[in-house]
Each structure stands twice: as C-alpha cells, then as structure tokens.
LUMKOLBA-715003 format. One record per residue (C-alpha): x, y, z. Coordinates in nm, 3 decimals. Layout:
r c1=X, c2=Y, c3=Z
...
***
This chain:
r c1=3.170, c2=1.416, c3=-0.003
r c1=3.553, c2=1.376, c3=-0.083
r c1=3.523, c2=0.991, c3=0.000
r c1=3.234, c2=1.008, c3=-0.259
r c1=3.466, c2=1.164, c3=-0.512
r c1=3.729, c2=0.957, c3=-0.466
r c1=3.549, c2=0.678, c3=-0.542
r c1=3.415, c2=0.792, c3=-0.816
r c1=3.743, c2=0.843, c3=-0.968
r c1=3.868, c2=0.480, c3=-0.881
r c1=3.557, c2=0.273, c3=-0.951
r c1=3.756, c2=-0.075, c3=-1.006
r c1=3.996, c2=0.008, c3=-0.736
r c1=3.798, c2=0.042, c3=-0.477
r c1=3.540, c2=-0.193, c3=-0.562
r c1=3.797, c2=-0.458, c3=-0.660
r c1=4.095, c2=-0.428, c3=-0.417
r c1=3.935, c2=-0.276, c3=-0.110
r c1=3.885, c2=-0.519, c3=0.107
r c1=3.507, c2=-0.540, c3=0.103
r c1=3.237, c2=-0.850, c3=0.155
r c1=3.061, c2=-0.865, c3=-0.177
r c1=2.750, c2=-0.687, c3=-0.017
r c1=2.969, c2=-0.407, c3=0.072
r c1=3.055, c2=-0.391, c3=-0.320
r c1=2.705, c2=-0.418, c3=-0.400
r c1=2.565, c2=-0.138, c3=-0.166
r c1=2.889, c2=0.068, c3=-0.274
r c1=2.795, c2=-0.002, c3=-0.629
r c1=2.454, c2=0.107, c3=-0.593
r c1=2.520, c2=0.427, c3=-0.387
r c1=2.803, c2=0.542, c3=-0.719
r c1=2.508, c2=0.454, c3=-0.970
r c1=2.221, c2=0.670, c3=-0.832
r c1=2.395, c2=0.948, c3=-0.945
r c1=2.592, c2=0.860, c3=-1.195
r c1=2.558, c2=0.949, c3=-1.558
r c1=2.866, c2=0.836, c3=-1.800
r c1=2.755, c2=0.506, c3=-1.949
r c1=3.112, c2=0.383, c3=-1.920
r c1=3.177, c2=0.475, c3=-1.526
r c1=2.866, c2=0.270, c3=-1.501
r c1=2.963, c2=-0.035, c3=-1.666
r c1=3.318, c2=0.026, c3=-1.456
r c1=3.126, c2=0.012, c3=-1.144
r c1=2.883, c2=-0.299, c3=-1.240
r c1=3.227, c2=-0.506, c3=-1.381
r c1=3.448, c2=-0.417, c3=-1.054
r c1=3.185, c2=-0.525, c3=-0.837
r c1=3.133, c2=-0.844, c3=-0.965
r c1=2.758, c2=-0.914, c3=-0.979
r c1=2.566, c2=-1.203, c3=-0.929
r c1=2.187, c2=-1.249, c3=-0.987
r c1=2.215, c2=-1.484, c3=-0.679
r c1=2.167, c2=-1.212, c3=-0.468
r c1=1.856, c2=-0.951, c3=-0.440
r c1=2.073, c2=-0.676, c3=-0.405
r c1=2.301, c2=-0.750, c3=-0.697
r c1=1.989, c2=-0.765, c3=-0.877
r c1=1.860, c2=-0.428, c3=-0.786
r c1=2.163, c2=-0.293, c3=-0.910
r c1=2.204, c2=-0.464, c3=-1.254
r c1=1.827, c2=-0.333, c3=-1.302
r c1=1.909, c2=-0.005, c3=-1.254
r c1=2.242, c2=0.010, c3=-1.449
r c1=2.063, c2=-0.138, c3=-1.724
r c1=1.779, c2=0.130, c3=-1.702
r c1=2.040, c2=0.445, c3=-1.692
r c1=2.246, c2=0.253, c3=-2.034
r c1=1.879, c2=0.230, c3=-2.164
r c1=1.816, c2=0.574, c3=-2.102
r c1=2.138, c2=0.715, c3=-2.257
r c1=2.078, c2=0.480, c3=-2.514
r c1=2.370, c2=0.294, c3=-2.453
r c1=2.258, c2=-0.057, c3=-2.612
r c1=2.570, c2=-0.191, c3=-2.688
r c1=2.693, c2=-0.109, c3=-2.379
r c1=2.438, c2=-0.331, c3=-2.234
r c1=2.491, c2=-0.627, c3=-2.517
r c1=2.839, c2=-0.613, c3=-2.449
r c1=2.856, c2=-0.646, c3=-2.061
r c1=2.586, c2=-0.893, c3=-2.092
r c1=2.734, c2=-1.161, c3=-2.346
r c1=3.081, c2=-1.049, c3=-2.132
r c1=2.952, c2=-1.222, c3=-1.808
r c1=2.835, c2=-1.498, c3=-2.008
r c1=3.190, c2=-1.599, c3=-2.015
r c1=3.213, c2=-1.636, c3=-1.622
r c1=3.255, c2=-1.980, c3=-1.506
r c1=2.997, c2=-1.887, c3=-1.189
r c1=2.735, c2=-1.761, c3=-1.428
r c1=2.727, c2=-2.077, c3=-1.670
r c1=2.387, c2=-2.155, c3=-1.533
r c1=2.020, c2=-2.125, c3=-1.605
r c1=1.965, c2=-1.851, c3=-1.337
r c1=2.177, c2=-1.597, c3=-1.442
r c1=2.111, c2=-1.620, c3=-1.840
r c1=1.741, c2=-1.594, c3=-1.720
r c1=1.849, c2=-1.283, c3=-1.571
r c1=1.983, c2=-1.184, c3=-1.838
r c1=1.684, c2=-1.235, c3=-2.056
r c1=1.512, c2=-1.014, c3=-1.833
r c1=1.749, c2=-0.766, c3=-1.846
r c1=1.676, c2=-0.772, c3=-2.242
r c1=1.378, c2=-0.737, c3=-2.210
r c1=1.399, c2=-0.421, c3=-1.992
r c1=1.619, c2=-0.277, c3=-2.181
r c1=1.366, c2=-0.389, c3=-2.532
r c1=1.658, c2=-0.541, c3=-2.674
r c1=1.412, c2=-0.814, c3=-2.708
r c1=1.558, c2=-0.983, c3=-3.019
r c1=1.901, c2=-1.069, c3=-2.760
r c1=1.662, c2=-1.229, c3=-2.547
r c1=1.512, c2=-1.451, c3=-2.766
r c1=1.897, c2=-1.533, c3=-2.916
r c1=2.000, c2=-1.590, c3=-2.548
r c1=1.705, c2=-1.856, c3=-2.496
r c1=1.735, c2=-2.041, c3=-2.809
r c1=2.117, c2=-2.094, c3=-2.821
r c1=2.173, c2=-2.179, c3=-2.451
r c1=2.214, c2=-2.504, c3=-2.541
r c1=2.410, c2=-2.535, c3=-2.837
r c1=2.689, c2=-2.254, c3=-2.755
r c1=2.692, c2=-2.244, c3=-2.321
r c1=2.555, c2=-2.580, c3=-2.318
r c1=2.300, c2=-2.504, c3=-2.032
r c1=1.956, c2=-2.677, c3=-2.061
r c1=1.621, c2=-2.479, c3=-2.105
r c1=1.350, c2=-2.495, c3=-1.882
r c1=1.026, c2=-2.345, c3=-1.800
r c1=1.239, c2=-2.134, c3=-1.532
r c1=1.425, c2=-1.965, c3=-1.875
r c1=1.090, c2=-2.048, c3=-2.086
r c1=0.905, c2=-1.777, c3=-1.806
r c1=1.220, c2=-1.534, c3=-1.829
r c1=1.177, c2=-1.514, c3=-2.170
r c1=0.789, c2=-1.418, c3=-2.153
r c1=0.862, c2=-1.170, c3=-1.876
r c1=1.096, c2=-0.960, c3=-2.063
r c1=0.838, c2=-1.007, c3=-2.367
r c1=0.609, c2=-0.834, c3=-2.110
r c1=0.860, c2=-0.578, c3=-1.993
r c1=0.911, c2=-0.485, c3=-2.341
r c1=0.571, c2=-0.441, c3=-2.396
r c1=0.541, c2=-0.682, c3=-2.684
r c1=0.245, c2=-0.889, c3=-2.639
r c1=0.209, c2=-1.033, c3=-2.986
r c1=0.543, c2=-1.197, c3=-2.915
r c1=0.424, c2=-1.306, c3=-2.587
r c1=0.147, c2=-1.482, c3=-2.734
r c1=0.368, c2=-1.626, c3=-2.991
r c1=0.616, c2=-1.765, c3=-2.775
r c1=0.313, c2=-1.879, c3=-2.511
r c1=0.171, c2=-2.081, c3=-2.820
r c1=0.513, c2=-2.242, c3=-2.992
r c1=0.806, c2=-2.298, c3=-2.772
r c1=0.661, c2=-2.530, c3=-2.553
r c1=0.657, c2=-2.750, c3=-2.817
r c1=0.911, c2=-2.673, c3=-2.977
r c1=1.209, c2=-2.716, c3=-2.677
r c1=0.981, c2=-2.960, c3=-2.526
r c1=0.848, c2=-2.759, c3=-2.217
r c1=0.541, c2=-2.814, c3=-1.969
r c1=0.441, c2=-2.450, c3=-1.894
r c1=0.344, c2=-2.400, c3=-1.493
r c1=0.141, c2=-2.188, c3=-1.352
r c1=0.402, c2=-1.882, c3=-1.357
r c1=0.409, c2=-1.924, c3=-1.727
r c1=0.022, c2=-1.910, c3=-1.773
r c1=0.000, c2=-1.602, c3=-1.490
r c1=0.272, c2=-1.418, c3=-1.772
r c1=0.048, c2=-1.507, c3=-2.050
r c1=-0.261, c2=-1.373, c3=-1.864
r c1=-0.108, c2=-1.061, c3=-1.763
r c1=-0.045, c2=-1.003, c3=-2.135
r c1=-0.366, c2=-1.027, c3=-2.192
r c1=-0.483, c2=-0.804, c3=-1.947
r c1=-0.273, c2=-0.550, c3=-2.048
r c1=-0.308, c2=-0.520, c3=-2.431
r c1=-0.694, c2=-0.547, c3=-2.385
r c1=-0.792, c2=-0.849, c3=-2.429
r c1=-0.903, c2=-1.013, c3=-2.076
r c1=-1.195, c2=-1.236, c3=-2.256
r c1=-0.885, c2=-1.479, c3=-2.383
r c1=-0.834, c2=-1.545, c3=-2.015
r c1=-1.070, c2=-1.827, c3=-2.050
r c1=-0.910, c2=-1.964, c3=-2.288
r c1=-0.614, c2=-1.998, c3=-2.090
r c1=-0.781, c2=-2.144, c3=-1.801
r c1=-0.894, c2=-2.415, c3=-1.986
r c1=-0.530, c2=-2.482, c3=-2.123
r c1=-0.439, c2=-2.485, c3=-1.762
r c1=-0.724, c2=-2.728, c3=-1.690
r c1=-0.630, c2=-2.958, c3=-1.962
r c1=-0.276, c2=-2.980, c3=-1.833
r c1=-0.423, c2=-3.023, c3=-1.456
r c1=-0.231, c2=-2.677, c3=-1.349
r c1=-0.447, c2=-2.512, c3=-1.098
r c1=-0.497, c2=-2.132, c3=-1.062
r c1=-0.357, c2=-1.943, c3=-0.764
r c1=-0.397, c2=-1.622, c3=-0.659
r c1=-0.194, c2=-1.404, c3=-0.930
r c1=-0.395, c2=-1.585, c3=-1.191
r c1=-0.716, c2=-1.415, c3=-1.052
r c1=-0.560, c2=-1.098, c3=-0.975
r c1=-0.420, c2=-1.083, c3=-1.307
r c1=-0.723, c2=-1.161, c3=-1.469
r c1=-0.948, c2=-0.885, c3=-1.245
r c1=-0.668, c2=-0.642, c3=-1.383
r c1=-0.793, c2=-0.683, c3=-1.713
r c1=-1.138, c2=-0.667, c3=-1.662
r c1=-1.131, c2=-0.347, c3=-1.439
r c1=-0.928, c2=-0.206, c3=-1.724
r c1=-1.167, c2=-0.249, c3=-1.997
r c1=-1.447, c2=-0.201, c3=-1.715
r c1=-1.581, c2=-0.508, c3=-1.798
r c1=-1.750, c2=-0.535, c3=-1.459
r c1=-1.968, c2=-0.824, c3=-1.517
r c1=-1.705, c2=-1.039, c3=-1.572
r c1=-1.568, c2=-0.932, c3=-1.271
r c1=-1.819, c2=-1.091, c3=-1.052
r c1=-1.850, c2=-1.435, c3=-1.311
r c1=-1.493, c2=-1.483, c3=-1.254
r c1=-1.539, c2=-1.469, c3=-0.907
r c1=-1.780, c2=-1.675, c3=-0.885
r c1=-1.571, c2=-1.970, c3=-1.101
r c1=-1.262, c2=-1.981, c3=-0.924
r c1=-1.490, c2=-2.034, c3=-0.584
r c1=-1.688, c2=-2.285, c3=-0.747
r c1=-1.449, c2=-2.441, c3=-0.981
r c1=-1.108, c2=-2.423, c3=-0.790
r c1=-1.203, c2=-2.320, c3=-0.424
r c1=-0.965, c2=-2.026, c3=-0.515
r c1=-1.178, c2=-1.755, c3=-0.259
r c1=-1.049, c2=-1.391, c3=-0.288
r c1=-0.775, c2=-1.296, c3=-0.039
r c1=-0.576, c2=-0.913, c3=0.073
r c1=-0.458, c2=-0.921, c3=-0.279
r c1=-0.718, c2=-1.010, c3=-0.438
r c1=-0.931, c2=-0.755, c3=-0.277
r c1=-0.594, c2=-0.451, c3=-0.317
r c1=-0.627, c2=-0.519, c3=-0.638
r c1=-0.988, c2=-0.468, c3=-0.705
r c1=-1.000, c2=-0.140, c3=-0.447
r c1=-0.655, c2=-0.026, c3=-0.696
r c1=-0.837, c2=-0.071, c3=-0.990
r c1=-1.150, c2=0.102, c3=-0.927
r c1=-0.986, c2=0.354, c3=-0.774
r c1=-0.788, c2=0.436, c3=-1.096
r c1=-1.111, c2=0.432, c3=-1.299
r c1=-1.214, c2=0.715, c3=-1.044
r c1=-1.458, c2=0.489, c3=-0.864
r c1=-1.295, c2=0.562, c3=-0.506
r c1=-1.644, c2=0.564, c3=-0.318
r c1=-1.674, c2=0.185, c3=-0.460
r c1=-1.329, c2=0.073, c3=-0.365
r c1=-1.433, c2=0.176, c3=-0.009
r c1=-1.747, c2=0.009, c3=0.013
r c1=-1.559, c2=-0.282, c3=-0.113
r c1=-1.309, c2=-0.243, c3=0.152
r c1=-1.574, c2=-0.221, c3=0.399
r c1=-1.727, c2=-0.549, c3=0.288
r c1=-1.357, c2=-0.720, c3=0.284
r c1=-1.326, c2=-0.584, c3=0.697
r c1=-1.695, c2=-0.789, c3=0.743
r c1=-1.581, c2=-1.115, c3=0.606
r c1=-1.284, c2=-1.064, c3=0.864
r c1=-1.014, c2=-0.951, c3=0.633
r c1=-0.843, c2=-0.659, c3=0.717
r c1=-0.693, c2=-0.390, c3=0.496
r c1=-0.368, c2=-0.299, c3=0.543
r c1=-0.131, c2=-0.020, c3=0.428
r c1=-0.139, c2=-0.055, c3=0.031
r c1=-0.525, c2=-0.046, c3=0.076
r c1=-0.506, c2=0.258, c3=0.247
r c1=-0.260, c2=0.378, c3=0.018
r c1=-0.469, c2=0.316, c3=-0.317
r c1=-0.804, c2=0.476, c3=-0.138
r c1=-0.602, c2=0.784, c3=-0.035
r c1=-0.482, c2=0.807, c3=-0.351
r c1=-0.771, c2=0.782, c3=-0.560
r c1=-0.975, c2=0.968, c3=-0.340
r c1=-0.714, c2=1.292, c3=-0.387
r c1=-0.770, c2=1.247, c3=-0.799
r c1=-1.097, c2=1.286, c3=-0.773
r c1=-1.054, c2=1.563, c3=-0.521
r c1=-1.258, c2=1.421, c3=-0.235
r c1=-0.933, c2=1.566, c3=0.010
r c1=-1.203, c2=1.559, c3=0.338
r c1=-1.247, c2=1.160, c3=0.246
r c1=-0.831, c2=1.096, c3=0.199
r c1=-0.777, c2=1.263, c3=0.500
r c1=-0.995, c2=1.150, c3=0.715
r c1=-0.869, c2=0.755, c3=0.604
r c1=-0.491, c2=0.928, c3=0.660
r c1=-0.636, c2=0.966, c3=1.008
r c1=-0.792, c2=0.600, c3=0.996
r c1=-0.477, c2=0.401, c3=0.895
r c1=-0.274, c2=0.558, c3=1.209
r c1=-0.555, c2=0.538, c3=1.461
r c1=-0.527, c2=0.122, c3=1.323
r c1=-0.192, c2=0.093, c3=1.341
r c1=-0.057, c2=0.136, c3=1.007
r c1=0.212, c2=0.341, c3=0.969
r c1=0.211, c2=0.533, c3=0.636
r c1=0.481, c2=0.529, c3=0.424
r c1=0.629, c2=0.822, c3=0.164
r c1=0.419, c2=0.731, c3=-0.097
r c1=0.144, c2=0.865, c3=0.114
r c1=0.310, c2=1.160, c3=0.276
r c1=0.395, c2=1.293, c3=-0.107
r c1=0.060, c2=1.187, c3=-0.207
r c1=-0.098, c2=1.353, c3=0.056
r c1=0.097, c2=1.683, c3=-0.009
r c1=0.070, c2=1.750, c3=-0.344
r c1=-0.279, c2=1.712, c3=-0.408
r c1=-0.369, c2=1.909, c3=-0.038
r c1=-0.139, c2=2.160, c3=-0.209
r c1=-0.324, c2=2.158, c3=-0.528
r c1=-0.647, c2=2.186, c3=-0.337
r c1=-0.518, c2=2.484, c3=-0.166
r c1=-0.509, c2=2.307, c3=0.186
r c1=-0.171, c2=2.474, c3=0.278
r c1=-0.219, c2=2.428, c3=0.664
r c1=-0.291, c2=2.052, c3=0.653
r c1=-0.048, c2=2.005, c3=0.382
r c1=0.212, c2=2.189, c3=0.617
r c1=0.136, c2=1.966, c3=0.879
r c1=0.148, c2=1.676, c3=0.685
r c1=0.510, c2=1.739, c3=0.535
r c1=0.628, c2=1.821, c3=0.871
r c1=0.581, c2=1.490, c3=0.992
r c1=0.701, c2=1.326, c3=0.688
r c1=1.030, c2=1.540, c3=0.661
r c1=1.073, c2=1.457, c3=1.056
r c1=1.118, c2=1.070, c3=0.905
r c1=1.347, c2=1.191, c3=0.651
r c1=1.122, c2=1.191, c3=0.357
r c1=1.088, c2=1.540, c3=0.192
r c1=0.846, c2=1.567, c3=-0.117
r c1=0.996, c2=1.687, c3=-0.436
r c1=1.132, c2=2.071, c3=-0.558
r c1=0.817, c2=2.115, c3=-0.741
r c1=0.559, c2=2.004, c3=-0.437
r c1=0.739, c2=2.208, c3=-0.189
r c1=0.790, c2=2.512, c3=-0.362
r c1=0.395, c2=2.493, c3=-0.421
r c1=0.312, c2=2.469, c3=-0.051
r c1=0.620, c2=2.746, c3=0.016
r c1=0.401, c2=2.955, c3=-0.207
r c1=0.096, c2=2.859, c3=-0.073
r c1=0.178, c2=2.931, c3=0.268
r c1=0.275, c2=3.288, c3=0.124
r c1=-0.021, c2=3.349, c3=-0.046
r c1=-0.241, c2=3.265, c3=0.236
r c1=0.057, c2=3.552, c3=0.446
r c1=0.199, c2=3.293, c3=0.669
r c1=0.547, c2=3.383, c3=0.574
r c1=0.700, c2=3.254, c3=0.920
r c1=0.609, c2=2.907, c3=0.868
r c1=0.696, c2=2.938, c3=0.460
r c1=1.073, c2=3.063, c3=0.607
r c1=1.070, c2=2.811, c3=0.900
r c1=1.016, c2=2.512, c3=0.629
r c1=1.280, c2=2.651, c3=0.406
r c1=1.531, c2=2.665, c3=0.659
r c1=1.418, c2=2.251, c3=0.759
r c1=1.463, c2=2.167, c3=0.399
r c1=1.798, c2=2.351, c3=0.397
r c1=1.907, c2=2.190, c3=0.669
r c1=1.851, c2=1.815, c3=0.619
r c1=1.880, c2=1.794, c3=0.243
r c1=2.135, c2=1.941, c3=0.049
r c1=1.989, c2=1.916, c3=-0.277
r c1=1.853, c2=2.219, c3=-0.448
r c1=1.995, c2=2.460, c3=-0.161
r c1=2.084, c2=2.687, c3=-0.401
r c1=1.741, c2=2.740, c3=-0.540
r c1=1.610, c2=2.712, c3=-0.180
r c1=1.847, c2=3.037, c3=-0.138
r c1=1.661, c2=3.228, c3=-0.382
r c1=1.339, c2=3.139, c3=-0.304
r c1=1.432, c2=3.257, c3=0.046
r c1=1.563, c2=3.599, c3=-0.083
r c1=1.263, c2=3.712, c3=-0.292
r c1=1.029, c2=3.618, c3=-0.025
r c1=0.831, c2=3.904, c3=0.150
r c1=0.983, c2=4.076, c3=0.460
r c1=0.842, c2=4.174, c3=0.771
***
C-alpha cells in the first residue's frame, strides 16, 4: 500500500527513470489508472509511460484513460495529449493516428476525428488508407453517430480515392443494425458484390444482429439461406452465439436452446459464451431451475465458467430468493477470487438472515473481509447490527 502511494506521488519518476521494460510501464500504468481520479495524474501517468498503439496492452490503457478524461469531462485534456503524441517521431504513421481516431470517437469528440483523417496528408504527411478510412467509421460507430457513418460510407471513398474491404462494409452494416435499419443490408451486399468483396462471417453476424433486434425473424432465415446459396458462407459458433444472444435478450431463452440443441446435431458444439448467454437469459425471465441446471451442464462438459456467470448466477438466485444455492454458488466463485459486488452480497447476507441462517451470513462476511479489502468498513457494520445468538 505505501509502494502504491509512492507511486502515485511520482508518476513520471517512476514510470520514466525506473528501470522498467516498457510492459512493466504499461502494467504499472494501468494498475495507477484503475483507481485514479485527477484528470491530470492521469495524463502524467499515460505521458511517463510512453504509449504505443503497437502493443495490446498499451492500447487497453489509452482506452481507459480516455474513458475516465471522458467521464470527468476532461476533453481538452484528451485533444491535447492526443495532437501532443502526434509530434513523436515513432507515431508518424498510419497505425497510431488510426488509433487515435478511435480514441475520438470514444471519447465523441468526433469532429477531431474526422480533422485527424482528412489532414493526415497535408500537415503529418502520412497517406490514407482504408486501414484509417475503417478507423474513422469505427469511432463514427463508437460515437453512436450513424448518419455520419453512412455519410462517410457513401463519399470518402471517392473522394481520397479508397477501395472499401470487407472490414469497411462489416462497419457500415453494423450501423445499420444498430440504428434500425437492417433491410439496407442488402443494399450493401450488392455494393460488395459489385466490387467482388465477399462476405465473411461478421458480415452475417452483423446483419442477424439487426434483424433479431427489430425481430424481423423472417429475414432471419432468407438471409441464411443466401449466404449458403450465394456465397457458401454456412453458419459457424459465432454465427450460432449470436443468434442464441439475441433471442435470448428478446426473452426467447427456450428458443435459443432449441437452437443450441440443433447447432450440437449438426456437430457444432457450444462452448462457454453459449452457456453464458442461455444462463443469462434464462435468469431474466426467471426460469432459475433451467439456468441452473445448464450451470450444472457446462461443468459436467468441461467448460469452466467464468465471473460473468458466477455474478450472474448470484444476483438473480438472490433476487429469486434462492439464498442456499446462491450461497453455494458465491462460495465457489470467491474461492477463485471473484467476489460479486457490495450490492449482490449484502442481498444474499440478508437473505441468508431472513431465512435465520445467521452462521453462514457471519461465516461469508468474515471470507469477504478477509480476501478483499474493499468496503470492510461497511462489512463491519453490517456485521455489528446482525442478530446474536
């Protein structure tokens, strides 16, 4: 904890002198940002630990210093150390100022993205193409601004002289999908057709996206049927997570699971995130006997679940009032260091008092105490006003 502090109080010190290997920086840099708050400490630790979109890690962490500036509101902030590492020699390229689009357009500071793309050339004098083209329409996307998506889709390949590929059409559809308006899909396969680009696998999941969102089921099954016949494009695990995710959020759970029980007969078998969307969309709809008994499915097949399943899992047995499976549930997530948050586990401490099994309600307190700090103090209180025996 004092290491922590200290580090925290010499962000470009330690970052920049210690003698680290620029992953060390990086997973340094990310461990001071999860909890930090000041805008400027965070642009201290992104500056002294010298980022590069080259590496996975380095982009986690400019994503999530650019979502914490966002959140505080801190725009300039983010224009400033932006157009600031535009001036490093290393980062004169076409990756990192399509990273940096992105970053616009997570941040909706969508009218620097569009100023990045359209002056590469004249003031960093680093050529478009479709790789910066496709940066451009993602952060359009991130920001949630599909007329501009469209707009961009339909003009700037001409414009900067461009071939789209089949990322760029895959954006374009996903735009579609998610404003609500899946039917112009078809108009972009036939763009693709005329430009002899041929659709993969995200260009039909994209599309079924759209059509399970505006339950447009019978298009479902005719777009199916064209990219078999058309494209010999047959419908893979994704395809078929996507279709069992999407019914399953239009509270259609018993459907997903007849579809995954018609994937495992044409010998392709589901895997966790099927599992994971079925357990999940069986607990909306309160079927808890169904989403547990596939809980017990996935690890009698192998599949190990993950947190996402475990919290799942224990917040809606909780809101069911299934405090004894929801206890054993958490038990064996918190034993692989995943504990559910404040509000889920002070409804199953509750529970578990309610239903006058105060041992185990103390017994889980005193876990939670002991391997995670956070909140003891309101775990201390809880403790006190609980009954005694």
């Amino acid at each position: 904890m004092f290491m922590l502090r200290r580090l925290r109080r010499h962000y470009s010190t330690v970052l920049s002198s210690t003698p680290l290997t620029s992953k060390e920086k990086t997973r340094s840099a990310l461990n001071l940002l999860k909890t930090e708050t000041n805008p400027e400490r965070i642009l201290e630790i992104c500056r002294a630990a010298s980022l590069t979109p080259a590496s996975h890690l380095d982009r986690i962490v400019f994503s999530l210093a650019v979502s914490k500036l966002s959140g505080a509101n801190h725009f300039d902030g983010i224009r400033q150390y932006l157009e600031e590492l535009k001036t490093r020699p290393d980062l004169r390229n076409e990756r990192f100022l399509s990273h940096a689009i992105v970053l616009y357009g997570q941040a909706n500071m969508l009218d620097h993205a569009l100023r990045t793309f359209t002056h590469m050339e004249d003031e960093l004098n680093v050529p478009r193409s479709v790789k910066s083209l496709n940066a451009l329409l993602f952060a359009s996307l991130l920001a949630k601004n599909y007329k501009e998506v469209t707009r961009i889709y339909l003009e700037f390949p001409k414009i900067y002289a461009i071939q789209p590929n089949v990322d760029t059409y895959n954006l374009v559809i996903k735009a579609f999908a998610e404003s609500g308006s899946s039917s112009s899909v078809y108009s972009v396969l036939a763009e693709m057709d005329r430009n002899n680009v041929k659709p993969n696998a995200t260009t039909l999941c994209n599309s079924l996206e759209g059509f399970y969102r505006e339950e447009k089921f019978d298009e479902v099954g005719k777009l199916l049927k064209l990219m078999e016949e058309n494209y010999r494009l047959y419908p893979g695990l994704s395809t078929y997570n996507v279709r069992i995710h999407s019914l399953c959020k239009l509270k259609r759970s018993s459907e997903a699971k007849a579809l995954s029980e018609g994937m495992i007969c044409r010998g392709i078998k589901p895997n966790l995130v099927s599992y994971s969307h079925l357990i999940h969309g069986f607990c909306r709809e309160g079927n808890l006997e169904e989403a547990k008994r596939l809980f017990r499915d996935m690890k009698k097949r192998g599949y190990l679940p993950n947190a996402d399943v475990y919290f799942t899992l224990v917040h809606f047995l909780c809101q069911g009032g299934d405090f004894e499976y929801a206890l054993e549930i958490c038990k064996e997530s918190m034993a692989k260091g995943w504990v559910p948050n404040f509000t889920t586990m002070k409804k199953l401490v509750d529970g578990l008092v309610g239903a006058s099994k105060i041992d185990d309600a103390k017994e889980l307190i005193k876990q939670i105490k002991e391997k995670f700090a956070a909140n003891s103090e309101k775990w201390d209180e809880i403790e006190a006003g609980l009954p005694q025996e």
